[in-house]
PDB file of N, CA, C and O in Angstrom:
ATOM      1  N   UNK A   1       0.846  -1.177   0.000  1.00  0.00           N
ATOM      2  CA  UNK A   1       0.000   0.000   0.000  1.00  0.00           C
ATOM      3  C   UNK A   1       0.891   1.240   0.000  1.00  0.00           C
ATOM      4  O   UNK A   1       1.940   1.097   0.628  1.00  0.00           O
ATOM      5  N   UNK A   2       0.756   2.040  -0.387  1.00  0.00           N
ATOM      6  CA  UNK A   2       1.357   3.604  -0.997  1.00  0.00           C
ATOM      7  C   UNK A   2       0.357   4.325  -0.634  1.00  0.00           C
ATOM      8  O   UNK A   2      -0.784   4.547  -1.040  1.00  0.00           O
ATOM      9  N   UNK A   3       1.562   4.906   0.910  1.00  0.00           N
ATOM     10  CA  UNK A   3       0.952   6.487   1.424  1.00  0.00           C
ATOM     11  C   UNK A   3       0.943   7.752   0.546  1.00  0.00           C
ATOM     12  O   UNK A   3       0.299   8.783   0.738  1.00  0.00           O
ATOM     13  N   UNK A   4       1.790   7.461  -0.458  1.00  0.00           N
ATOM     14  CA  UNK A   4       1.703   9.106  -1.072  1.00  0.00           C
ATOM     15  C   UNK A   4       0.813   9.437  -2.146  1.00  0.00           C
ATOM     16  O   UNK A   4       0.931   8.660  -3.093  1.00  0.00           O
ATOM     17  N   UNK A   5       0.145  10.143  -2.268  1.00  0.00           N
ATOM     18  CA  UNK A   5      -0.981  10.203  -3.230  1.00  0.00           C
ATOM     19  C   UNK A   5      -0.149  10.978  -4.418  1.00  0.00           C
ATOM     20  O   UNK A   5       0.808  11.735  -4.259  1.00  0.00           O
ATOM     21  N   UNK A   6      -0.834  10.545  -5.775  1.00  0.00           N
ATOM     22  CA  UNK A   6       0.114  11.377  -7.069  1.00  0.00           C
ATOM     23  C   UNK A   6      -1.009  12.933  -6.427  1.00  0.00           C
ATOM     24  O   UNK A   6      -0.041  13.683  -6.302  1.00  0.00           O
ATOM     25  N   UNK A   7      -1.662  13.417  -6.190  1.00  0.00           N
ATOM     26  CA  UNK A   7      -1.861  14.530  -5.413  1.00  0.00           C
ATOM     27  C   UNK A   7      -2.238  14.801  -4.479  1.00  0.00           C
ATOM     28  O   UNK A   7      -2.896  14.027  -3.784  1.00  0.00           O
ATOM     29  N   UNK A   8      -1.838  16.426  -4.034  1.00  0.00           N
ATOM     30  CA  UNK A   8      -1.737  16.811  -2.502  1.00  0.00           C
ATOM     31  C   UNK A   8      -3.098  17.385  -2.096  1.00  0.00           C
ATOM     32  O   UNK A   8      -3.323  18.565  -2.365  1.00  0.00           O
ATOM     33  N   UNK A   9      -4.034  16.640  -1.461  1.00  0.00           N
ATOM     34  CA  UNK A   9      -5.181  16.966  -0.722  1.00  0.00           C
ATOM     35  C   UNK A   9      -5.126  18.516  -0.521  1.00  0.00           C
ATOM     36  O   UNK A   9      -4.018  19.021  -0.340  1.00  0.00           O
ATOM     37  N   UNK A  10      -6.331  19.371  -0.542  1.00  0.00           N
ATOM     38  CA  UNK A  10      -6.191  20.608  -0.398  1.00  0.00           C
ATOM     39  C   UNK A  10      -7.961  20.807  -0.371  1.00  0.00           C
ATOM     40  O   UNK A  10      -8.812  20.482  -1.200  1.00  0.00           O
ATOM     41  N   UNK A  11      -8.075  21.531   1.050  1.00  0.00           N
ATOM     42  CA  UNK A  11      -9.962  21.744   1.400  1.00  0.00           C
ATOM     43  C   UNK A  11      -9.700  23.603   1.535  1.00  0.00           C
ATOM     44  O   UNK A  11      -8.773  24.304   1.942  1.00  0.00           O
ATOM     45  N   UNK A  12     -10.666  23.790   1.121  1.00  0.00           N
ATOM     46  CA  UNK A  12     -11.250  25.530   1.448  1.00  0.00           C
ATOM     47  C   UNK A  12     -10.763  25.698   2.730  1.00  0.00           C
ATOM     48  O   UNK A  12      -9.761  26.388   2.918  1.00  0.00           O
ATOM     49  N   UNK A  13     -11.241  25.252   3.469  1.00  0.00           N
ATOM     50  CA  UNK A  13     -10.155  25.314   5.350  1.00  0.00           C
ATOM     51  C   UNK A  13      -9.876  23.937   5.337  1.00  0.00           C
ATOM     52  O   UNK A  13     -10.278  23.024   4.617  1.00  0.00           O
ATOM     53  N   UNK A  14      -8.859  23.999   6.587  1.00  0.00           N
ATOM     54  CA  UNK A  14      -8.405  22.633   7.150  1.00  0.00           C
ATOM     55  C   UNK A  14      -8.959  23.012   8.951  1.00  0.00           C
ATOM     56  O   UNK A  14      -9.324  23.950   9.659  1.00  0.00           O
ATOM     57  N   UNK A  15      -8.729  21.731   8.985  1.00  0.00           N
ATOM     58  CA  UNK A  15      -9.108  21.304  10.717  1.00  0.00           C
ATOM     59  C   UNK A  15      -8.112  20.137  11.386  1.00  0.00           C
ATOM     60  O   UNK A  15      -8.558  19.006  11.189  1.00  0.00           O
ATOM     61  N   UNK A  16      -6.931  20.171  12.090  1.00  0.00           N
ATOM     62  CA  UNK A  16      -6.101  19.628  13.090  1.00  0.00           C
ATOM     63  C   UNK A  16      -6.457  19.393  14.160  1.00  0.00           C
ATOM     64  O   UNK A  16      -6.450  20.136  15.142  1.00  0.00           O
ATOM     65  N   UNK A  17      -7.026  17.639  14.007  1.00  0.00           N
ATOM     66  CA  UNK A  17      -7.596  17.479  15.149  1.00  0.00           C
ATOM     67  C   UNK A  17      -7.147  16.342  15.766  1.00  0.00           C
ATOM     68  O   UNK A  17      -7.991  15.683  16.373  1.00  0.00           O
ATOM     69  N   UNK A  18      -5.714  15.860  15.749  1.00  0.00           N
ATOM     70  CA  UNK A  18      -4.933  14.974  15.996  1.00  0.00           C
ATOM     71  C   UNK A  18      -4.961  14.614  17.577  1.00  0.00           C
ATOM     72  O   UNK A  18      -5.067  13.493  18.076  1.00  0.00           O
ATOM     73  N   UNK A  19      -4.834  15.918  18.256  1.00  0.00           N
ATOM     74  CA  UNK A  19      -4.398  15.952  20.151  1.00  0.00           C
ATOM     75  C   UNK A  19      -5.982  15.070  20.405  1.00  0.00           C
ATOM     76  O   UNK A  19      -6.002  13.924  20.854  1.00  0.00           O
ATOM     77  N   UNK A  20      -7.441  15.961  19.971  1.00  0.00           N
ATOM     78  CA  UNK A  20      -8.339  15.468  19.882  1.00  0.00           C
ATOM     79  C   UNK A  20      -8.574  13.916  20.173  1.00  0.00           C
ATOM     80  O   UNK A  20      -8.078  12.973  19.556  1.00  0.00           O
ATOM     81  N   UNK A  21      -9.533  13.870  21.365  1.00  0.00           N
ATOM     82  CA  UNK A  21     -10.267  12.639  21.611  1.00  0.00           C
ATOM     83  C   UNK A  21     -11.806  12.613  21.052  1.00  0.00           C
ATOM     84  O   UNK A  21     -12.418  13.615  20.684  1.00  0.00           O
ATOM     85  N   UNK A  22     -12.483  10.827  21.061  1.00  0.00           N
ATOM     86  CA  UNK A  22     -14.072  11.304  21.001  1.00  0.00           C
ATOM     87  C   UNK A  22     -14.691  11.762  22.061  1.00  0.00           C
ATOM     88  O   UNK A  22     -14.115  11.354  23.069  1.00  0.00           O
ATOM     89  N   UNK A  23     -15.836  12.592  22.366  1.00  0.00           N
ATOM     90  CA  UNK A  23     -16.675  13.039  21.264  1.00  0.00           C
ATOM     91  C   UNK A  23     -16.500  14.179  20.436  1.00  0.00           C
ATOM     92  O   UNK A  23     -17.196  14.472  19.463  1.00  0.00           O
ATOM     93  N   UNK A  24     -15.250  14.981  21.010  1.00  0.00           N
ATOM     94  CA  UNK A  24     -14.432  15.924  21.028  1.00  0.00           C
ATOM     95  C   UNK A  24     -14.001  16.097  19.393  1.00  0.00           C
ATOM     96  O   UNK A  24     -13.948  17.237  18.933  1.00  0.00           O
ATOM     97  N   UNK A  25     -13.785  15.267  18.783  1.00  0.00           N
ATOM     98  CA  UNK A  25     -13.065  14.862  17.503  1.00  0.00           C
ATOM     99  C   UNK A  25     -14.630  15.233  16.536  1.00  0.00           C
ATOM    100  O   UNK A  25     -14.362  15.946  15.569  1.00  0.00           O
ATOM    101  N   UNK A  26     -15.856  14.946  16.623  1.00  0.00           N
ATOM    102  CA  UNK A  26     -16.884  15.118  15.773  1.00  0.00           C
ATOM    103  C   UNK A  26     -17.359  16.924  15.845  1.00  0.00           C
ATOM    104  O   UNK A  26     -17.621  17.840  15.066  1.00  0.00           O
ATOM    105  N   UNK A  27     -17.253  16.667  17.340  1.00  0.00           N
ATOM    106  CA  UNK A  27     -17.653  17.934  17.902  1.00  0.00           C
ATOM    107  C   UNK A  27     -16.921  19.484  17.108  1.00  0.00           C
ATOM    108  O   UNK A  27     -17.370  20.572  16.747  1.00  0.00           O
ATOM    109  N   UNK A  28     -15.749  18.894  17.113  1.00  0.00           N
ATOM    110  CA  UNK A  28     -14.842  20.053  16.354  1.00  0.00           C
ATOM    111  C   UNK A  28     -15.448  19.840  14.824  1.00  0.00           C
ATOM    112  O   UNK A  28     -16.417  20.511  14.469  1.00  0.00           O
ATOM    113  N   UNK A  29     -14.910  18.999  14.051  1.00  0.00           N
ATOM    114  CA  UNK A  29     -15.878  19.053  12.964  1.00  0.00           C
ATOM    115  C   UNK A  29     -16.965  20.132  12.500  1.00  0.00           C
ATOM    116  O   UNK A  29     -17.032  21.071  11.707  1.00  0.00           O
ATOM    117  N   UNK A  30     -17.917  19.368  13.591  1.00  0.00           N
ATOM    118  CA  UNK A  30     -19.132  19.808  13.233  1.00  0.00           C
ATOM    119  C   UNK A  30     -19.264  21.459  13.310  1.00  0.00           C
ATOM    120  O   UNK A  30     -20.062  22.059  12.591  1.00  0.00           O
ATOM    121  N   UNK A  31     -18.583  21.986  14.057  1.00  0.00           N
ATOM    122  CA  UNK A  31     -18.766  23.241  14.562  1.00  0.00           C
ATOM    123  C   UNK A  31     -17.823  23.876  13.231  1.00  0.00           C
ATOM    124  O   UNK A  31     -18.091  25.028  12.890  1.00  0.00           O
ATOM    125  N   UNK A  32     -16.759  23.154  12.503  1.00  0.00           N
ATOM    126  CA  UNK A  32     -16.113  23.553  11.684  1.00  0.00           C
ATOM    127  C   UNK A  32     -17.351  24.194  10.193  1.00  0.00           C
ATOM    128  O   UNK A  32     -17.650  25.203   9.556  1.00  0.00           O
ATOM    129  N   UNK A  33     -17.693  22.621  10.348  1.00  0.00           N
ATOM    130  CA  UNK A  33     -18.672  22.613   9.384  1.00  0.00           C
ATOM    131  C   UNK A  33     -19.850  23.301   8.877  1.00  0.00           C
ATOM    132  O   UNK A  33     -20.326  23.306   7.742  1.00  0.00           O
ATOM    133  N   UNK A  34     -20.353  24.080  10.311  1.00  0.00           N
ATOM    134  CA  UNK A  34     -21.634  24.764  10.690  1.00  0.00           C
ATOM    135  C   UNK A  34     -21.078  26.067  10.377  1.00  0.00           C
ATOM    136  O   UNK A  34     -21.908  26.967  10.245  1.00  0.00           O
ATOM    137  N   UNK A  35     -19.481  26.453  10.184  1.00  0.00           N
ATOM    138  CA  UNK A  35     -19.194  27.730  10.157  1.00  0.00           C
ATOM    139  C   UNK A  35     -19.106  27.963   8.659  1.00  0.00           C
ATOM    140  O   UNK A  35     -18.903  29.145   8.383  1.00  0.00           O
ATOM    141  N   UNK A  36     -19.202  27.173   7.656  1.00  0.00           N
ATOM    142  CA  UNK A  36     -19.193  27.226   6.112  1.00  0.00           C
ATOM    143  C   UNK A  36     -20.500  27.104   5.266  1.00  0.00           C
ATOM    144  O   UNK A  36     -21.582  26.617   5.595  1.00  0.00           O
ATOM    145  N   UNK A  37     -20.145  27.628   4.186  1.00  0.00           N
ATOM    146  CA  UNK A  37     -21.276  27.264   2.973  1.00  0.00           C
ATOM    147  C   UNK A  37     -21.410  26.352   2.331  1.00  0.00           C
ATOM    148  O   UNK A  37     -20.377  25.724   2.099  1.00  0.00           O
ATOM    149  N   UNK A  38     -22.278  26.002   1.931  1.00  0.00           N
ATOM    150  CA  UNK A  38     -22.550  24.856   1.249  1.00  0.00           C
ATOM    151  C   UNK A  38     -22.022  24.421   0.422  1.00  0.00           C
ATOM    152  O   UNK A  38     -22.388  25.023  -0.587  1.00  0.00           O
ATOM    153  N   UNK A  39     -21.056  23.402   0.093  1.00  0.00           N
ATOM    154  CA  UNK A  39     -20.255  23.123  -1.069  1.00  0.00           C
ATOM    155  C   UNK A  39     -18.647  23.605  -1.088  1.00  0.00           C
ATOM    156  O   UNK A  39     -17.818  23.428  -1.980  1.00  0.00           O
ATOM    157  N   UNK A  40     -18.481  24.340   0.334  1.00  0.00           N
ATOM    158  CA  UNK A  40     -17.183  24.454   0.779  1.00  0.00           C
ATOM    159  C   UNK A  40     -16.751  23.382   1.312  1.00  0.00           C
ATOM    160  O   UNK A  40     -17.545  22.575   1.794  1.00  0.00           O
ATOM    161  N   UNK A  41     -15.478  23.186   1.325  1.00  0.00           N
ATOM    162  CA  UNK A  41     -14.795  21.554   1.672  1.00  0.00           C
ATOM    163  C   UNK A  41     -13.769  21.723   2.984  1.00  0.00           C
ATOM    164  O   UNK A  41     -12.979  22.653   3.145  1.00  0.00           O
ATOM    165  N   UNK A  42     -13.895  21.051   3.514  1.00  0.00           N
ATOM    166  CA  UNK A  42     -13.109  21.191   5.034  1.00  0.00           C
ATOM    167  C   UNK A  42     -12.302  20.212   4.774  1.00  0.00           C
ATOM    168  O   UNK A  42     -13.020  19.297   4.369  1.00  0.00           O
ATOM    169  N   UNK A  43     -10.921  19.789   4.776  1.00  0.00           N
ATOM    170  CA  UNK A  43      -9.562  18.974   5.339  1.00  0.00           C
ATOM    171  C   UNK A  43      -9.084  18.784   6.701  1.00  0.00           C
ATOM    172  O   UNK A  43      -8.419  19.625   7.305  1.00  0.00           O
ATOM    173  N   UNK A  44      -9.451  17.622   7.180  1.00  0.00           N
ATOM    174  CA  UNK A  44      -9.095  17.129   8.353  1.00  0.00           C
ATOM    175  C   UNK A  44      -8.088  15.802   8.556  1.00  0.00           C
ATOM    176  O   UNK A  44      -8.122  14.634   8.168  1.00  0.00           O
ATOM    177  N   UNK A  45      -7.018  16.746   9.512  1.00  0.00           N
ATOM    178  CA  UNK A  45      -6.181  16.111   9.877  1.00  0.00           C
ATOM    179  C   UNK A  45      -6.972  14.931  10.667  1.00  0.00           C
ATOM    180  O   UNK A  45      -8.187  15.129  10.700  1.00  0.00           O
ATOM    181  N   UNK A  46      -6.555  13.804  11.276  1.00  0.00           N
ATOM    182  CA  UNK A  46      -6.965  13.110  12.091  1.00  0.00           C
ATOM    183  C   UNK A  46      -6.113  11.894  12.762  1.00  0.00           C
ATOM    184  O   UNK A  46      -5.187  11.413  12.109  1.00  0.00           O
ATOM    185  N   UNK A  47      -6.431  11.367  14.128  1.00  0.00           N
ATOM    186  CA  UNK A  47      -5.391   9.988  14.807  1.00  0.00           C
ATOM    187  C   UNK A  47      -6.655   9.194  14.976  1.00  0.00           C
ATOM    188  O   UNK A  47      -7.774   9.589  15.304  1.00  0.00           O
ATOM    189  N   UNK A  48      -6.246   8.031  14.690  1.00  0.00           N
ATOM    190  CA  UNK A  48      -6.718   6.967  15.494  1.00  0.00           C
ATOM    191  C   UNK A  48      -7.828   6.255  14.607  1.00  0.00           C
ATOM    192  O   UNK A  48      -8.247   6.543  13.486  1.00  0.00           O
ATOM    193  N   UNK A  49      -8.169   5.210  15.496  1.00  0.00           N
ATOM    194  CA  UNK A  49      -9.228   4.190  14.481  1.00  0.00           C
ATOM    195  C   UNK A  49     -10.771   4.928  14.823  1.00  0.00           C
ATOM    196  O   UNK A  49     -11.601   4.718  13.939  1.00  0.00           O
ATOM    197  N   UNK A  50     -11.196   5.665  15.857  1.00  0.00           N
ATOM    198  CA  UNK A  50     -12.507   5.420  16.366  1.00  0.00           C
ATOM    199  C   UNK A  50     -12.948   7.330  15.458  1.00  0.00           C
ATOM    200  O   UNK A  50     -14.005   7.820  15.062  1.00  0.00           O
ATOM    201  N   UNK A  51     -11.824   7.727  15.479  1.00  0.00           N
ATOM    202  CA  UNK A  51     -12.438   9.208  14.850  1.00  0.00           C
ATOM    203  C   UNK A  51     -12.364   8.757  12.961  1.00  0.00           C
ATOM    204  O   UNK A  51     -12.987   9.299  12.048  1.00  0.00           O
ATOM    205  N   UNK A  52     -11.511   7.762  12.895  1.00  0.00           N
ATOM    206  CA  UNK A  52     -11.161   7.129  11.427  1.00  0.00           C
ATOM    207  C   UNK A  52     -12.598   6.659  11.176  1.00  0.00           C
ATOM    208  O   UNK A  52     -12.905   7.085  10.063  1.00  0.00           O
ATOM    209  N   UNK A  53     -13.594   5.987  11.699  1.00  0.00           N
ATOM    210  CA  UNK A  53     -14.674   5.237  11.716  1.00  0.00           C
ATOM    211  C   UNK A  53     -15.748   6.380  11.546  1.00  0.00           C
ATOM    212  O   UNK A  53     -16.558   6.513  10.628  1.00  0.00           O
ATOM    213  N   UNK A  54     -15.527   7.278  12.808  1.00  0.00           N
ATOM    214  CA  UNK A  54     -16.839   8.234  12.742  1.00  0.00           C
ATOM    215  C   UNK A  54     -16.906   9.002  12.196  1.00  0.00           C
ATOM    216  O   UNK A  54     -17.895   8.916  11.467  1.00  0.00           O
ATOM    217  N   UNK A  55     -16.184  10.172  12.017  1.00  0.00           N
ATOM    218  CA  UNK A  55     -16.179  11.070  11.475  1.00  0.00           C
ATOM    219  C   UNK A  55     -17.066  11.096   9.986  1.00  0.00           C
ATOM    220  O   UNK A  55     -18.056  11.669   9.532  1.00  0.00           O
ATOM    221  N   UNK A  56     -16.129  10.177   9.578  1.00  0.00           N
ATOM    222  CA  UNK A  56     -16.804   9.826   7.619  1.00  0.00           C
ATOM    223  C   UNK A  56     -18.225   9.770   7.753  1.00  0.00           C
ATOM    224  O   UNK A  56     -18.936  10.537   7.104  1.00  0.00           O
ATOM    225  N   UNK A  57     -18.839   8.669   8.781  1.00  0.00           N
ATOM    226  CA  UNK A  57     -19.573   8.125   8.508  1.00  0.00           C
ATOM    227  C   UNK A  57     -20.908   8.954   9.306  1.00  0.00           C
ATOM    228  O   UNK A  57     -22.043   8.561   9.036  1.00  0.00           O
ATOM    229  N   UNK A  58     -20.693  10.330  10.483  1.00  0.00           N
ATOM    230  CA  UNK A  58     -21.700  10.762  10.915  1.00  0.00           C
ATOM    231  C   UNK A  58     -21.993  11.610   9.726  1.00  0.00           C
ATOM    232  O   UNK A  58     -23.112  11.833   9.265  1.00  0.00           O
ATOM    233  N   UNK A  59     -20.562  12.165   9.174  1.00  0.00           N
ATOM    234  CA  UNK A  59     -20.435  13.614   8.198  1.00  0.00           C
ATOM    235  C   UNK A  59     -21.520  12.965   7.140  1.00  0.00           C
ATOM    236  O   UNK A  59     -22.419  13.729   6.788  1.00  0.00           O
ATOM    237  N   UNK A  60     -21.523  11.789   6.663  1.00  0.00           N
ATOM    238  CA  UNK A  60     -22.190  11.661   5.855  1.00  0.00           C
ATOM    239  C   UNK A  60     -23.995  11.615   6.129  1.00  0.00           C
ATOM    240  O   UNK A  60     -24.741  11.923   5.200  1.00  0.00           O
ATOM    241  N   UNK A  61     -24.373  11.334   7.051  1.00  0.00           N
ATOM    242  CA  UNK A  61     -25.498  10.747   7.921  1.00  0.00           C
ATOM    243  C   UNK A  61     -25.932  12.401   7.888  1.00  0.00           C
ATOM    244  O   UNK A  61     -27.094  12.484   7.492  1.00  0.00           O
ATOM    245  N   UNK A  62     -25.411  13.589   8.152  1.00  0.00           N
ATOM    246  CA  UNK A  62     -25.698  14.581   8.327  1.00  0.00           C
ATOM    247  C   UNK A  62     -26.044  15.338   7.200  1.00  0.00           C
ATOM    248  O   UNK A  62     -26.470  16.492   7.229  1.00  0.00           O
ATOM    249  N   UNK A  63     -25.775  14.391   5.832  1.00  0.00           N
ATOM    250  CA  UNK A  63     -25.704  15.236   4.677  1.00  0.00           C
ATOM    251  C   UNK A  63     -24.832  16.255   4.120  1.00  0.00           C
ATOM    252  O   UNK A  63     -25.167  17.260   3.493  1.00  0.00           O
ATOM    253  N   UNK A  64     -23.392  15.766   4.508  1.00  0.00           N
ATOM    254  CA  UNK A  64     -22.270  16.075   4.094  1.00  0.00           C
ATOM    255  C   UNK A  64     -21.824  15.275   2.873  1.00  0.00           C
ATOM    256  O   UNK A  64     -22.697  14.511   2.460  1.00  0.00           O
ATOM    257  N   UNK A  65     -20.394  15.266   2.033  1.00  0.00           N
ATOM    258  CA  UNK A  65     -20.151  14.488   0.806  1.00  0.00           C
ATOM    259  C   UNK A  65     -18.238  13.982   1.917  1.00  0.00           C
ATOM    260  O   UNK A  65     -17.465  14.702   2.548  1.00  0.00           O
ATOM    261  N   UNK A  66     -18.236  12.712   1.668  1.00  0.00           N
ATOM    262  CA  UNK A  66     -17.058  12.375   1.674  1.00  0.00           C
ATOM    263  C   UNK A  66     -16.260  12.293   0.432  1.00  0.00           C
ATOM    264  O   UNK A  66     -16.547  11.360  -0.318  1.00  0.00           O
ATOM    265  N   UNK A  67     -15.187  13.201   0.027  1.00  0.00           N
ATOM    266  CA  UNK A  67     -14.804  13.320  -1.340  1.00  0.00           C
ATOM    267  C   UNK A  67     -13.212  12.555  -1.140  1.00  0.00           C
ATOM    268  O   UNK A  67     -12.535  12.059  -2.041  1.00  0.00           O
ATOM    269  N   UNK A  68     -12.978  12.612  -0.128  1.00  0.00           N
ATOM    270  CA  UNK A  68     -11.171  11.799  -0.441  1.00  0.00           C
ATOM    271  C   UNK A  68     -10.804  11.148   0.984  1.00  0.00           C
ATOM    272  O   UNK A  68     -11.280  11.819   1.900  1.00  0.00           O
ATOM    273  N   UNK A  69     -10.109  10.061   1.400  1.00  0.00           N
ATOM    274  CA  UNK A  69      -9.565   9.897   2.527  1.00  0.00           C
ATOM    275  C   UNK A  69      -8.065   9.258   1.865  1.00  0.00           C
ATOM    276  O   UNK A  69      -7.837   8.634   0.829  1.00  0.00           O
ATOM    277  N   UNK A  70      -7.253   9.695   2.900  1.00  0.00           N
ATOM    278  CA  UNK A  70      -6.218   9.101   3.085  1.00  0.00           C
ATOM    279  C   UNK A  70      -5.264   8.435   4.129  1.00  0.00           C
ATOM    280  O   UNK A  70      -5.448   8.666   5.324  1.00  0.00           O
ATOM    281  N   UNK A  71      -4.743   8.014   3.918  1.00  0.00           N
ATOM    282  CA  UNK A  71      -3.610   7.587   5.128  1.00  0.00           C
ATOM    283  C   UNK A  71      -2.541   7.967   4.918  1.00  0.00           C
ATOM    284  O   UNK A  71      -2.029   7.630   3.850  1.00  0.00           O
ATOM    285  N   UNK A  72      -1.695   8.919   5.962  1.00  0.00           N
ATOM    286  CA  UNK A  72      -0.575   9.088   6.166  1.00  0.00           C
ATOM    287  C   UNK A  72       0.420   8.559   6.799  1.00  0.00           C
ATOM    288  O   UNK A  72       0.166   8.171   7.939  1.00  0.00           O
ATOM    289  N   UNK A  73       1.870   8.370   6.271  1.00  0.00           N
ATOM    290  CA  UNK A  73       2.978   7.403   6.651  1.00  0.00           C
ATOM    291  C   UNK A  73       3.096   7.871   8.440  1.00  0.00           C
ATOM    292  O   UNK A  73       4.020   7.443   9.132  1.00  0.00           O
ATOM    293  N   UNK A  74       2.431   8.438   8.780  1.00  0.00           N
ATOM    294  CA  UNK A  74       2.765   9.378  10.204  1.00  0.00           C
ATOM    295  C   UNK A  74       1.948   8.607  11.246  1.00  0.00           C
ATOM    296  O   UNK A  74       2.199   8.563  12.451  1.00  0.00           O
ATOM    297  N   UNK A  75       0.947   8.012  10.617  1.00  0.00           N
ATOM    298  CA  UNK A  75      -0.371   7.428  11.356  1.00  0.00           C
ATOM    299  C   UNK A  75      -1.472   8.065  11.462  1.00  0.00           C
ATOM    300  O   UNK A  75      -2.366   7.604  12.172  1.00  0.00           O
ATOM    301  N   UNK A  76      -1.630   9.254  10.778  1.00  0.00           N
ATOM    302  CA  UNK A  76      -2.215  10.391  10.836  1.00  0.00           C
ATOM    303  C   UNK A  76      -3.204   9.665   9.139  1.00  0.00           C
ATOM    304  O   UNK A  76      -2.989   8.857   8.236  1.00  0.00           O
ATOM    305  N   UNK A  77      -4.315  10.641   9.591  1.00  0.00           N
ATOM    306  CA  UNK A  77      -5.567  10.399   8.002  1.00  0.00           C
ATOM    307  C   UNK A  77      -5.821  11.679   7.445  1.00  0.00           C
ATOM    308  O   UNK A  77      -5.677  12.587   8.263  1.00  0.00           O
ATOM    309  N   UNK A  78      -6.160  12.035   6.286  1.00  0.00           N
ATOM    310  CA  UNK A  78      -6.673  13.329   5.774  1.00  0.00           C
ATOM    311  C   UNK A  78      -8.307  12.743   5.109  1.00  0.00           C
ATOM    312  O   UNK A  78      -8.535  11.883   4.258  1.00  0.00           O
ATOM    313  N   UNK A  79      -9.054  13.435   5.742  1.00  0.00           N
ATOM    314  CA  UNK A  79     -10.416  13.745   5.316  1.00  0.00           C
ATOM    315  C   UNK A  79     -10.916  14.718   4.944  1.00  0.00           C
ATOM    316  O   UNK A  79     -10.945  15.780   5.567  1.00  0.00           O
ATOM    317  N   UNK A  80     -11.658  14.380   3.243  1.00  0.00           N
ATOM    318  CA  UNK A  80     -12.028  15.197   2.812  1.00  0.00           C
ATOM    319  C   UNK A  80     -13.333  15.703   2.845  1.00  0.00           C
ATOM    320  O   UNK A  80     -13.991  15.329   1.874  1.00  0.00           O
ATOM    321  N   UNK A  81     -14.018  16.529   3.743  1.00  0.00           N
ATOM    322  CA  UNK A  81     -15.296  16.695   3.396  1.00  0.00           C
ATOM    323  C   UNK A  81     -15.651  17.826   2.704  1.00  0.00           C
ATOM    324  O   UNK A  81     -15.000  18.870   2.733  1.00  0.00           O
ATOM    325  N   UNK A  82     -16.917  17.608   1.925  1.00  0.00           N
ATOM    326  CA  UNK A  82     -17.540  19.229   1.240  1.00  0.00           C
ATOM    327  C   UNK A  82     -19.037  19.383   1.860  1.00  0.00           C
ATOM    328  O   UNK A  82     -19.870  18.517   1.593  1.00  0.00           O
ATOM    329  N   UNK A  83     -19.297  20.238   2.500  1.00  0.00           N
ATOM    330  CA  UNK A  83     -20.353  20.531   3.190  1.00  0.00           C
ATOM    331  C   UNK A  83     -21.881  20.462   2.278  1.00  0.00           C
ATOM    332  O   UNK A  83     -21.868  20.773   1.087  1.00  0.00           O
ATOM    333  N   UNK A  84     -22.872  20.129   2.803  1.00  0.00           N
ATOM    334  CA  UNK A  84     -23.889  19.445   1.637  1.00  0.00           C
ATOM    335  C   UNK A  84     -24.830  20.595   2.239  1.00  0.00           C
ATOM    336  O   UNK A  84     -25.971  20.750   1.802  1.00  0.00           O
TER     337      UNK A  84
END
């Protein structure tokens, strides 16, 4: 598997939410999310398996678009969301 993508992820804002625990980890998100327009895209840094799991999957439940994920050689993920 190949961490490096032939391109470099890039959202309207980003969000670093690595230190971040749950529920803490959605919570930021969401508040990220609530601060944009519709069809603006947020990039989120992220650790771990349980914000790896949720995040995607509330963002979507909420009527958000998951447009890219990745994994970084760091242990770290980049998520792409665009606000719906």
């Amino acid at each position: 598997m190949s961490f490096i993508s032939a391109k470099e992820l890039v959202g309207d804002r980003t969000l670093d939410i690595t230190a971040e625990t749950c529920p803490m980890t959605f919570v930021r998100v969401r508040l990220a999310l609530d601060r944009m327009t519709s069809g603006e895209t947020l990039l989120v840094r992220l650790r771990g398996e349980e914000p790896r799991r949720n995040i995607p999957r509330t963002a979507v439940e909420q009527g958000h678009a998951l447009l890219e994920e990745e994994d970084r050689p760091d242990g770290t993920a980049l998520l792409l969301l665009r606000k719906g």
